[in-house]
C-alpha positions in Angstrom: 64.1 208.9 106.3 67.7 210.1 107.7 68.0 211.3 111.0 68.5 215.0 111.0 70.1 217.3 113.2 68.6 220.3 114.9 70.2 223.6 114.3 71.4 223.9 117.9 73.6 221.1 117.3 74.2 221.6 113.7 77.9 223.1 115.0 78.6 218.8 116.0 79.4 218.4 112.2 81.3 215.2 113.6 78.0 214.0 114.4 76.5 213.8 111.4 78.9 211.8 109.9 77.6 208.8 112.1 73.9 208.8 111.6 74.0 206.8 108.3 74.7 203.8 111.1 71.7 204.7 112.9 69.6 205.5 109.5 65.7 204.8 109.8 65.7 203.8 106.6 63.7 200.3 106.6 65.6 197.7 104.9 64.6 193.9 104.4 64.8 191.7 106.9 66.3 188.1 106.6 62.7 186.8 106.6 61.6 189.5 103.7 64.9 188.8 101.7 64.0 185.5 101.5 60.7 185.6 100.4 61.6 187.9 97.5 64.3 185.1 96.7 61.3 182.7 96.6 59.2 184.7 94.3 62.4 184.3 91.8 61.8 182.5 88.9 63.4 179.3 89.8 63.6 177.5 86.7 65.5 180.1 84.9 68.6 180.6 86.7 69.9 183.0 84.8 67.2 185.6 85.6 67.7 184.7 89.3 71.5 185.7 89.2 70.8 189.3 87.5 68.3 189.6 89.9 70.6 189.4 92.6 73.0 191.5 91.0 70.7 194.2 90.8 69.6 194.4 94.4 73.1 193.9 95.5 73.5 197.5 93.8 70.7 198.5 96.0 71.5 197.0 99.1 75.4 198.6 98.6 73.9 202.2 98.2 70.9 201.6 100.7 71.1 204.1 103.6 71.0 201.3 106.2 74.2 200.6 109.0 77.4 199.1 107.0 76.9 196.0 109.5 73.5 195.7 108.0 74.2 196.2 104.6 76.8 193.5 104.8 74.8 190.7 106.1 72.0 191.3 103.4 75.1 191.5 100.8 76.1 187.5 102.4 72.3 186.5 102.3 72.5 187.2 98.6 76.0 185.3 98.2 74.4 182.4 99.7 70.8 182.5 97.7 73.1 182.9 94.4 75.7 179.7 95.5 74.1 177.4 94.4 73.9 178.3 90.9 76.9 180.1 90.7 78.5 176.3 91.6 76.2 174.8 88.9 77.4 177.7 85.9 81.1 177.1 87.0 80.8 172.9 86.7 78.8 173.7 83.3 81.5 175.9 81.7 84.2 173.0 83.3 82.7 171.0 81.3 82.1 172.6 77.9 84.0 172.6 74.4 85.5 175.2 73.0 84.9 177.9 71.9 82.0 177.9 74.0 78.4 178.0 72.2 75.8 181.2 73.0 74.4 179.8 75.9 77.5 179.3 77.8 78.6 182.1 77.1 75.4 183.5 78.5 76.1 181.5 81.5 79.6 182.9 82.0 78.4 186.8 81.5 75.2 186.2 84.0 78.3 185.0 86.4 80.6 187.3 85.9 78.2 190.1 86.4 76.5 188.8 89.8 80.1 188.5 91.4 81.2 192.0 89.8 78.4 193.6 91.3 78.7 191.7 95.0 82.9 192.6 94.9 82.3 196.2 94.4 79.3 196.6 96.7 81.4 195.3 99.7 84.3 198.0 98.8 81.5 200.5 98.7 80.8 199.8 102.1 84.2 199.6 102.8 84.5 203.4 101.2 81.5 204.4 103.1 82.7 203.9 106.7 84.5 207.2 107.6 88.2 207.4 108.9 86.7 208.4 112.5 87.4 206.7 115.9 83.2 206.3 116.5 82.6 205.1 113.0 85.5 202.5 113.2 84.6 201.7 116.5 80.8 200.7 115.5 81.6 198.8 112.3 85.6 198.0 112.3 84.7 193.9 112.4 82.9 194.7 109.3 84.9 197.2 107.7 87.8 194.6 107.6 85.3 191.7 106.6 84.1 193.7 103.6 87.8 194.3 102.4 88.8 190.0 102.6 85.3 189.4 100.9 85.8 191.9 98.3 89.2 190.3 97.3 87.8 187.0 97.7 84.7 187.3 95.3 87.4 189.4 92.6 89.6 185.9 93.0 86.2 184.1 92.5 84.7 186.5 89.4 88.6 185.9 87.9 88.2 182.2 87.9 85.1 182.2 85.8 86.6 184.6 83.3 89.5 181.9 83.3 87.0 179.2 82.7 85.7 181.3 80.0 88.7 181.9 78.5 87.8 185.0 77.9 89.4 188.5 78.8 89.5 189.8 82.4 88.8 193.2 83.0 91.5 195.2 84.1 89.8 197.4 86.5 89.8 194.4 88.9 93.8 195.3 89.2 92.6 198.8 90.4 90.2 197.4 92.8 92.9 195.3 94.6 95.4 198.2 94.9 92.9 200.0 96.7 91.9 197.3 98.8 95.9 197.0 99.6 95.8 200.3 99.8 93.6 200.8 102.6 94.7 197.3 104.6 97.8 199.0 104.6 96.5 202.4 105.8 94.7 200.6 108.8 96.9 197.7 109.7 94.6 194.7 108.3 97.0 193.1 105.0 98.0 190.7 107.2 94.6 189.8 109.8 92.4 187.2 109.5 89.1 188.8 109.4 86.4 186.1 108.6 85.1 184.1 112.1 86.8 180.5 111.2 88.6 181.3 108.1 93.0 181.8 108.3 92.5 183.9 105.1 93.7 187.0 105.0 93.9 190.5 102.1 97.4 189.9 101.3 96.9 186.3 100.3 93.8 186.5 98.4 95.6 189.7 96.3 98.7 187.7 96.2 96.7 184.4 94.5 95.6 187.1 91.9 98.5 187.4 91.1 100.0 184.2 91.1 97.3 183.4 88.8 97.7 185.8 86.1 101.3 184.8 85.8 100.5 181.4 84.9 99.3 182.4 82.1 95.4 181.3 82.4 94.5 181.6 78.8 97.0 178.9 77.8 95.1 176.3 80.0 92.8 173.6 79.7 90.1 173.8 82.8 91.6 170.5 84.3 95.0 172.1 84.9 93.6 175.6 85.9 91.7 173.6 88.3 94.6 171.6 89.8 97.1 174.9 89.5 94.1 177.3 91.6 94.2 174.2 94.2 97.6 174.4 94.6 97.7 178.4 95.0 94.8 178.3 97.5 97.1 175.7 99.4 100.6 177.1 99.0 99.7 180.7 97.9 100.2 182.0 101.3 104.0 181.6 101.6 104.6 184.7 98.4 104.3 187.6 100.4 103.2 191.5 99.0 106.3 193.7 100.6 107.3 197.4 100.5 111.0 196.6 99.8 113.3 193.4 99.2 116.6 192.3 98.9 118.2 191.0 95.8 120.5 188.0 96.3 123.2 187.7 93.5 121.9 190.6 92.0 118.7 188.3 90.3 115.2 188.9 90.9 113.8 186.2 89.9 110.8 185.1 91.9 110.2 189.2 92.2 107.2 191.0 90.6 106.4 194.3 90.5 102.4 194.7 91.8 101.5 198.5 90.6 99.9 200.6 88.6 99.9 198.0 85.8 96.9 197.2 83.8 98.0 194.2 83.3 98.8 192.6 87.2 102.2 192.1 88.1 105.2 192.5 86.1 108.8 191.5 86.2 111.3 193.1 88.5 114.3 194.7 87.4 117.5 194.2 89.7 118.0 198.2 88.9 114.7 198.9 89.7 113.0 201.5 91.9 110.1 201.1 93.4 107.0 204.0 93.0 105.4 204.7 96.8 102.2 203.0 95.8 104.3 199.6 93.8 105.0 196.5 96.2 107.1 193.3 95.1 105.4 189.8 95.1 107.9 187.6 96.8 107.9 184.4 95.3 110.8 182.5 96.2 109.6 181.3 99.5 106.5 179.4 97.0 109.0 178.2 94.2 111.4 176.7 97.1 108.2 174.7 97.8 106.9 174.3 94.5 110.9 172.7 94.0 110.8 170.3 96.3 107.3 169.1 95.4 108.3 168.7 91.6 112.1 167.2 93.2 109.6 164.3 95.0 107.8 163.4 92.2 110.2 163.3 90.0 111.9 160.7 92.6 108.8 158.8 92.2 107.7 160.2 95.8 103.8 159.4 96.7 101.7 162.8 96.5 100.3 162.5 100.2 103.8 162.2 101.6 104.0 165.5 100.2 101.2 167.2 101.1 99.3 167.6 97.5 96.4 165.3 96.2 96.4 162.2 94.8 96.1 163.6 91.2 99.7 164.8 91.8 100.9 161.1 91.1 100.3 161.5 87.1 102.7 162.4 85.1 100.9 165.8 83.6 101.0 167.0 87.8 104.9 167.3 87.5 104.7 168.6 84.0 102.2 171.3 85.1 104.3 172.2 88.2 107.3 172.5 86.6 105.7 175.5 84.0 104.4 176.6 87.4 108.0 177.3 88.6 109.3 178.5 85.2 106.7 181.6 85.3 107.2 182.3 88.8 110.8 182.4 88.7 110.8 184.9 85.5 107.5 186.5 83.6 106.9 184.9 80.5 107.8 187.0 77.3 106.9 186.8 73.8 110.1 184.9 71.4 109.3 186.5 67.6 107.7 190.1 67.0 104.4 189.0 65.4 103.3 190.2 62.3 100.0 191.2 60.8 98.4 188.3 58.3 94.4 188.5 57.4 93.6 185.8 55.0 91.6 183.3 55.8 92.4 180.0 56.7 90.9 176.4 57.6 91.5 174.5 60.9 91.1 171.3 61.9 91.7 169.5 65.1 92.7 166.4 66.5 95.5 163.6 65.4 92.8 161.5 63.4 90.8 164.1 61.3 94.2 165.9 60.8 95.0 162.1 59.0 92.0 162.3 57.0 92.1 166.1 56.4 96.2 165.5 54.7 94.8 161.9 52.8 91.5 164.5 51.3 90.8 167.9 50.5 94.0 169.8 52.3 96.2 169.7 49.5 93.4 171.2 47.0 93.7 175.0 46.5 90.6 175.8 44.5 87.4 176.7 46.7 85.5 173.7 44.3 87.7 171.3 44.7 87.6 171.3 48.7 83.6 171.9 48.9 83.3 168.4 46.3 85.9 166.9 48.6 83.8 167.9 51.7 80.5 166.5 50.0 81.8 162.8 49.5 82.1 162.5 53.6 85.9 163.4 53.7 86.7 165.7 56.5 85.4 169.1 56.9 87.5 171.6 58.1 86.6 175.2 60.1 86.9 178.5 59.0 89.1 181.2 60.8 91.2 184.2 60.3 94.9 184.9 60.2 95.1 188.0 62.9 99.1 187.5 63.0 101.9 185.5 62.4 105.6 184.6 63.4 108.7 182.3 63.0 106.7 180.8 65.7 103.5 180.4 65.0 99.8 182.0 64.8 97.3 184.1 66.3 93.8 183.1 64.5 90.4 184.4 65.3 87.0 182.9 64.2 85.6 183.7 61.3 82.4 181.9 61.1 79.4 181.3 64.1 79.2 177.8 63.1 83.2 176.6 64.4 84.3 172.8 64.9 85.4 172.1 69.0 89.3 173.1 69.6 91.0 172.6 73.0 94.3 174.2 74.4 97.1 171.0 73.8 95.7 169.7 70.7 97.3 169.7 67.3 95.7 171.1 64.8 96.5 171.3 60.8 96.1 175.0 59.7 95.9 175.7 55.7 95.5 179.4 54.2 92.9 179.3 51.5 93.7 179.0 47.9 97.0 177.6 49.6 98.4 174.1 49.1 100.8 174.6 52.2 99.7 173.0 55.8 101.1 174.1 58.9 101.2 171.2 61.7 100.5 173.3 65.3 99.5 172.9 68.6 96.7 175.1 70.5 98.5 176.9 73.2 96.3 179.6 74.1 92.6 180.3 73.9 90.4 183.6 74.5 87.1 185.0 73.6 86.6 188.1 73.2 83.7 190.0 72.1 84.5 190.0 68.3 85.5 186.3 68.7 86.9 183.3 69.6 90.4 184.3 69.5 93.4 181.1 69.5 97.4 181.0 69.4 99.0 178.3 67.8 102.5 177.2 68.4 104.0 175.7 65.4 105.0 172.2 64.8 106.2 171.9 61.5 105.6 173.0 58.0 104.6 169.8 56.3 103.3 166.4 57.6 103.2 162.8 55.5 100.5 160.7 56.8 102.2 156.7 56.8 102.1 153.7 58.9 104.8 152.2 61.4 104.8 148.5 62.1 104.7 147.0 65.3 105.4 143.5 66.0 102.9 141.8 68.5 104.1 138.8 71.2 103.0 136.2 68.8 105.3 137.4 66.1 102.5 139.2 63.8 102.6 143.0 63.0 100.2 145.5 63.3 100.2 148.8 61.4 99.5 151.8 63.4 98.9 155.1 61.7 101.7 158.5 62.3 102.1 161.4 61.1 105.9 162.1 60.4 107.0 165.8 60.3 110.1 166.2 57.9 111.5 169.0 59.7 110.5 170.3 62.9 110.5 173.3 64.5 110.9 172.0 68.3 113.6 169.7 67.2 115.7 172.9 65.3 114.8 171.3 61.8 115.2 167.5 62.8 112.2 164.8 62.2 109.5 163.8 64.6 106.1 162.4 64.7 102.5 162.2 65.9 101.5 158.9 67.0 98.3 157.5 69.2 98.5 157.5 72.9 100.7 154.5 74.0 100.9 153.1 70.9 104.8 153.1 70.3 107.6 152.7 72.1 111.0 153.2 72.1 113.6 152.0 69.6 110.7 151.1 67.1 111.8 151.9 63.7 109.6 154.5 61.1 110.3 153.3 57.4 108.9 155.9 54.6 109.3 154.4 51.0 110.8 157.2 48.3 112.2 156.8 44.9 115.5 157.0 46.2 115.0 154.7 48.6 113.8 154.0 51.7 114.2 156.5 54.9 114.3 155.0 58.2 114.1 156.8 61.5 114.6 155.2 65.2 111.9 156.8 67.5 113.9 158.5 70.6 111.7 159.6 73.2 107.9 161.0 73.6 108.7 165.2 73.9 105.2 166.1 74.7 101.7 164.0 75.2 99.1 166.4 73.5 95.3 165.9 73.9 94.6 163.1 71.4 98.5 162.1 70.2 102.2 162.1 71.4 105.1 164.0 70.1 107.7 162.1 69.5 111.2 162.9 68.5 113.1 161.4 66.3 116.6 159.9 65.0 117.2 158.9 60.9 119.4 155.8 60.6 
């Protein structure tokens, strides 16, 4: 029960707004907490986590001390690590779209960290403005803030590994959180015992995050990009004003009332009293001399990132780093709306078979007699929109064939002889679906062979897929060709009635998951 006042001193209302500290309400002890742990069905993890999401509820609304209440909420973060680590290496290392049961896995997550973030601002929100209550609990009023961020970062990255849709209201919880840091001096202190982290940085790696655009990223480069925030994050700084240099602002975000995170500045902007700028360009001076050193063929440890920096794909992914940064990424062709359905398939060698079988037969019959005799079987999705660019689809059936972000796939409306050549540039589920974009490649594709002469003077045919006219190359030819297969100054010849056409290959434009782009020249 709560301590009461008697009436003589009823007139200390002050008072009163202390006792919740000094509550006699029992709570668990360390010793109790971990025997109810115990008593947790171990071998269904799952149960476990929504457990402790549940008592993390109770623990945040308990009327014990806020000091209290936060050491039970940590005991709980480290009962629940390790599965949380175990879900998060599990959707690492699944196909999309992601089957029930990861999905499961991802939801169970994303609700255990959900309900640990907004317990901690709850205590945060329950420790009065007052020189005695911040003089009891002020270590762990500014502890609660930094882990509240910190588990929002956290419940963020498993949404990302999801691909699926964050929820906005996370936005809301960090202004708040900045909100009050501001209020009370702490944006900028280190408030965890042996940690450097601070509020500003883990709101500004939010941030830096959502610009990069996480839907459009396979888990390998999410991985390597949130490493090199949680490393170099701390030089973009949150800030009430900022000077504009040559009247540009790129490397300037606005961070306000947004549902949608941080947006770009305008040079003739003016800033609302609750809006700060994310100040990039300290980062992307960084980020350009990284990308300058490998690019120079520079060692990653003599620049300070890890040894997976020295692959090709690093500088590649570093490079889009800079480019959203520098200027938030907006949309090229107004999208349309487009409903029929259409078949998808994915990856350079069923795409061969799909072209050499049933994609080229409109009638339903045909393809189902095509798909019988062993040829390649295609998925089923829906057209949500379209434009001069490419297509947003969205699954149609429970039963869908793997597709990863940087793979081409061959996309055919049905009762439609025409196949559209793409690449998979964005992936998100959301609760009606699996929901993809596709970036167009080309409107038709000839499956042929080039020939390659081996040391010993024999050739070898290796199979291509030459696109006529592509869209990347404004209209000119390219092709699709195995990993390392080709090289350059080999020469494509396509038999036609006219004649033979020959094209000199230039240059690979892009490696893709199971192919390279490659762009060519006719001769």
């Amino acid at each position: 029960m709560d301590i009461r006042l008697p009436p003589r001193l009823a007139r200390f209302g002050f008072l009163q707004s202390v006792l919740p500290a000094v509550s006699f309400s029992i709570a668990p002890s360390t010793r109790e907490m971990s025997s109810w742990v115990a008593g947790l069905p171990a071998e269904q993890p799952l149960v476990v986590l929504d457990s402790l999401a549940e008592r993390a509820k109770a623990v945040a609304h308990s009327s014990v001390s806020p000091s209290r209440r936060f050491r039970q909420l940590e005991q709980l973060a480290q009962h629940a690590e390790p599965l949380l680590k175990r879900l998060e290496a599990q959707l690492d290392a699944c196909r999309l779209p992601l089957d029930s049961a990861s999905k499961a896995a991802a939801n169970t997550a994303d609700r255990l960290l959900k309900s640990l973030s907004e317990a901690h601002l709850h205590i945060v929100q329950t420790i009065k403005p007052s020189s005695i209550q911040r003089r009891l609990h002020g270590k762990t009023f500014a502890m609660a803030m930094l882990r509240a961020a910190q588990l929002i970062n956290r419940r963020s990255a498993v949404v990302h590994r999801a691909h699926a849709a964050g929820s906005p209201r996370r936005w809301k919880l960090l202004r708040k959180l900045l909100e009050i840091g501001e209020q009370y001096a702490l944006l900028n202190q280190p408030a965890i015992p042996g940690s450097s982290d601070t509020l500003e940085q883990a709101i500004a790696r939010e941030c830096l995050m959502s610009l990069c655009d996480p839907a459009s990223l396979e888990n390998s480069e999410l991985g390597r990009i949130r490493f090199y925030i949680e490393r170099f994050g701390h030089l973009a700084k949150l800030r009430k004003e900022v000077s504009l240099f040559e009247d540009t602002s790129a490397g300037l975000f606005v961070f306000g009332n947004g549902p949608r995170g941080p947006s770009q500045l305008r040079a003739d902007q003016v800033l609302g009293d609750k809006e700060r700028v994310l100040d990039c360009r300290e980062l992307l001076a960084r980020a350009r001399h990284h990308l300058a050193g490998l690019r120079q063929g520079l060692h990653a440890t003599k620049l300070g990132l890890p040894m997976v920096a020295n692959e090709a794909s690093y500088a590649y992914m570093l490079s889009r780093c800079v480019e959203q940064w520098s200027e938030a990424k907006t949309r090229r062709h107004t999208r349309e709306d487009y409903l029929p359905l259409a078949e998808l398939v994915s990856g350079f060698d069923a795409i061969r078979q799909f072209l050499s079988s049933t994609a080229f037969r409109r009638r339903e019959s045909d393809r189902l007699q095509g798909a019988g005799a062993g040829l390649s079987v295609a998925s089923e999705w829906r057209i949500l929109d379209q434009s001069r660019s490419g297509f947003g689809l969205r699954q149609a059936s429970a039963h869908t064939l793997p597709v990863s972000i940087g793979e081409v796939v061959a996309m055919r409306p049905l009762e439609r002889s025409h196949v559209h050549i793409c690449v998979t540039r964005r992936l998100r589920h959301e609760d009606e679906g699996c929901n993809i974009g596709l970036e167009r490649l080309s409107g038709s594709a000839l499956p042929t062979l080039i020939e390659k002469t081996l040391a010993d003077g024999s050739t070898h045919s290796i199979p291509v897929l030459l696109l006529p006219r592509s869209v990347c190359f404004d209209g000119g030819p390219a092709m699709l060709a195995p990993h390392d297969d080709v090289t350059v100054g080999m020469v494509l010849r396509v038999a036609q009635r006219e004649g033979d056409l020959r094209f000199r290959l230039e240059g690979v434009s892009e490696r893709l998951a199971s192919c390279e782009l490659w762009q060519l020249t006719r001769i």
